[in-house]
C-alpha angles and dihedrals in degrees: 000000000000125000128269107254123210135268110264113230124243086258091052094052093046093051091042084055096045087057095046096053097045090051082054106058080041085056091046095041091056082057104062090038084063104046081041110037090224126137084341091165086050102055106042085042086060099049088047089050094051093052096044085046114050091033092058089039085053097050090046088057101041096243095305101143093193094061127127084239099051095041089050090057086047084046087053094057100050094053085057092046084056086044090056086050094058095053098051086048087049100043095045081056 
């Protein structure tokens, strides 16, 4: 039987959701890109680079959601969703 593992902080469980909103509007967003044909490398580089990155983010900190490293990679995210905001601003424009 697996360990117990232990109970995640109130920090861990903000920053995990963070993440997990964030993969979904990339996920979302792919979506669109395909039926549209629209940015289509941007959008399946960002979701790859979410998985490799928070993945590899994860594993350095030994799983600790609330770590520098973890909520960089969050923080990193959110500057390319501002980015894709810009460029729909830009682009209605």
């Amino acid at each position: 039987m697996a360990e117990d593992l232990p109970e995640l902080t109130g920090e861990q469980k903000l920053w995990a959701l963070a993440a997990a909103v964030l993969f979904l509007l990339a996920i979302g967003f792919l979506g669109f890109a395909l039926q549209s044909q629209v940015l289509v490398p941007f959008a399946i580089g960002w979701v790859a680079l979410q998985i490799f990155g928070y993945v590899g983010s994860l594993k350095f900190a030994k799983g600790d959601f609330a770590s520098p490293l973890f909520k960089s990679q969050v923080m990193l995210h959110v500057m390319a969703l501002m980015l894709l905001g810009a460029l729909i601003v830009r682009g209605t424009n």
